[in-house]
VODREN-726225 format. One record per residue (C-alpha): x, y, z; residue in three letters; residue number from 1. Coordinates in Angstrom, 2 decimals. Each point is the difference from the previous one (the first is absolute). Layout:
N
+---------+---------+---------+------+-----+
|      c1 |      c2 |      c3 | rest |  nr |
+---------+---------+---------+------+-----+
|       X |       Y |       Z |  ala | NUM |
...
+---------+---------+---------+------+-----+
***
This chain:
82
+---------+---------+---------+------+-----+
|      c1 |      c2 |      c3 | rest |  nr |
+---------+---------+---------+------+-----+
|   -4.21 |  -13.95 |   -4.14 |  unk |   1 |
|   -3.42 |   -0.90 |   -1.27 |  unk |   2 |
|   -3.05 |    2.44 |   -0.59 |  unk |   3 |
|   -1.71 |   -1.41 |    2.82 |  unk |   4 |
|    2.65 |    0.75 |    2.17 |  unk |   5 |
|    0.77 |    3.57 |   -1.22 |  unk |   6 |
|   -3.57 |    0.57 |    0.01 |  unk |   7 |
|   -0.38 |   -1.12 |    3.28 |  unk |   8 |
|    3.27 |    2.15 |    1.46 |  unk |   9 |
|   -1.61 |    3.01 |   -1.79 |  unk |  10 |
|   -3.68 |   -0.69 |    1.99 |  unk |  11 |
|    1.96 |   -0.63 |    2.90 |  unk |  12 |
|    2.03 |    3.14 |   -0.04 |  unk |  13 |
|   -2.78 |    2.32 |   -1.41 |  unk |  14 |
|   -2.46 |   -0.64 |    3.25 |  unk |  15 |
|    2.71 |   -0.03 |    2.49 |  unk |  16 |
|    0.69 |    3.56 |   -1.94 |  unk |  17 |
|   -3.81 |    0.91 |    0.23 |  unk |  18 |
|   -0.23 |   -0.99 |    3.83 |  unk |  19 |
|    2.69 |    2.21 |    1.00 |  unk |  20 |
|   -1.81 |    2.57 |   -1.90 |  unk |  21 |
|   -3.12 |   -0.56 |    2.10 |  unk |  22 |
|    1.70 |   -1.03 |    3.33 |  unk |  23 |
|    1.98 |    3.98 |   -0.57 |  unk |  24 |
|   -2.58 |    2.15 |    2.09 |  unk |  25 |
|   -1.03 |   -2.94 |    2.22 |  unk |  26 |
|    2.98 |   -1.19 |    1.53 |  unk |  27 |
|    3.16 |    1.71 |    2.02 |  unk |  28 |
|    3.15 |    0.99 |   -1.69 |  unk |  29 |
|    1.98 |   -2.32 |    1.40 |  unk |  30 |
|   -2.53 |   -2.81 |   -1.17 |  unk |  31 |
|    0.08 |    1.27 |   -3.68 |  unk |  32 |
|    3.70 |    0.55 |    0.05 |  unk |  33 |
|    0.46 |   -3.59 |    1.40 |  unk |  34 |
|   -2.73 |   -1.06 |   -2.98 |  unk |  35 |
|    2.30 |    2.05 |   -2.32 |  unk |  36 |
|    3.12 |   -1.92 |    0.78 |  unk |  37 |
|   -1.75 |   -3.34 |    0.11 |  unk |  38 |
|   -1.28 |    0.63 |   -4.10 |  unk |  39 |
|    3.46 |    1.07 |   -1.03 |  unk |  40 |
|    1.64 |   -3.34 |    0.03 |  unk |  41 |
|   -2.78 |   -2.25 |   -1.99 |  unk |  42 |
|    0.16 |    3.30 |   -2.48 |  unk |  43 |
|    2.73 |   -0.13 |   -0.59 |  unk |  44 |
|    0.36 |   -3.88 |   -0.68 |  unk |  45 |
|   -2.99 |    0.90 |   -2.18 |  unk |  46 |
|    1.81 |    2.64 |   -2.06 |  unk |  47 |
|    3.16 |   -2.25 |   -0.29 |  unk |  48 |
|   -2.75 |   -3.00 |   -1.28 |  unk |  49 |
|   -1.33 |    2.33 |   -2.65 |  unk |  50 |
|    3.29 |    1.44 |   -1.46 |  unk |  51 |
|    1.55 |   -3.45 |   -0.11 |  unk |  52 |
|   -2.85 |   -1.10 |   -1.80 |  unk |  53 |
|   -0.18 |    2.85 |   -2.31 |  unk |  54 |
|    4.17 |   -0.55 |   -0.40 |  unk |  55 |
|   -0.88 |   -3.77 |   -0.86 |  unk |  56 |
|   -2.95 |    1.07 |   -2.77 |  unk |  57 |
|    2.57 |    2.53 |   -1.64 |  unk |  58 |
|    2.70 |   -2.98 |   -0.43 |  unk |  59 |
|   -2.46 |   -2.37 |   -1.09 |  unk |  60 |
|   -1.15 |    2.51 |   -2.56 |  unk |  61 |
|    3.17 |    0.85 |   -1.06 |  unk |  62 |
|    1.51 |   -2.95 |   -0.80 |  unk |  63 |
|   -3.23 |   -0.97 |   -2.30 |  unk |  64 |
|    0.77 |    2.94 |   -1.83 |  unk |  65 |
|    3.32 |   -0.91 |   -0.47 |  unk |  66 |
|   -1.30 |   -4.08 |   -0.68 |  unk |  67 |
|   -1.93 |    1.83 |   -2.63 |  unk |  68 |
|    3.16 |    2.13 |   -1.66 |  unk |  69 |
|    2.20 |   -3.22 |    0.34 |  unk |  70 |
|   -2.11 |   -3.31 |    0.13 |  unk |  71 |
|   -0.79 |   -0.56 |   -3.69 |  unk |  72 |
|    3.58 |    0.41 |   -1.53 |  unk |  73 |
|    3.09 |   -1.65 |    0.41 |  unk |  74 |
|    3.00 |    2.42 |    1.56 |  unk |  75 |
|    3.02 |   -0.31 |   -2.05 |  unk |  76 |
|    3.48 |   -0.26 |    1.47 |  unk |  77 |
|    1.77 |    2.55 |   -1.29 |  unk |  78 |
|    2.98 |   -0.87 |   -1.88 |  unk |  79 |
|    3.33 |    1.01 |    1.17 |  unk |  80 |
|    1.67 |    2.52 |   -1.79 |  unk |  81 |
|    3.76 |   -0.50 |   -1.30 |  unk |  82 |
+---------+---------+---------+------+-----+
***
């Protein structure tokens, strides 16, 4: 996922957030709750986006660390042992 994407999800998300929040005193119940059940889905798609992203940044930064530890020296095979 690219920045502009995330970033864009994120807007996205954040004013659907802050129109509920407005819409709250102005509309009926059952128009917010229906509003409430419509933001759940692309939320959660949103969260899922965000935490396999974040997943993907930790792996990437692991295995430099480990590229670092391992990618200057040769391994040696151990020898066997009689």
């Amino acid at each position: 996922m690219t920045a502009r994407r995330r970033r864009a999800l994120t807007l996205a998300a954040s004013t659907y957030l802050a129109a509920l929040v407005v819409l709250f005193g102005d509309v009926s119940l059952q128009v917010f709750n229906l509003l409430l059940v419509v933001a759940v889905a692309p939320l959660l798609w949103l969260l899922w986006a965000f935490c396999r992203w974040s997943a993907h940044q930790h792996a990437n930064r692991y295995a430099r660390d480990v590229e670092k530890v391992h990618g200057g020296r040769p391994v040696r095979v151990p020898e066997r042992v009689r």
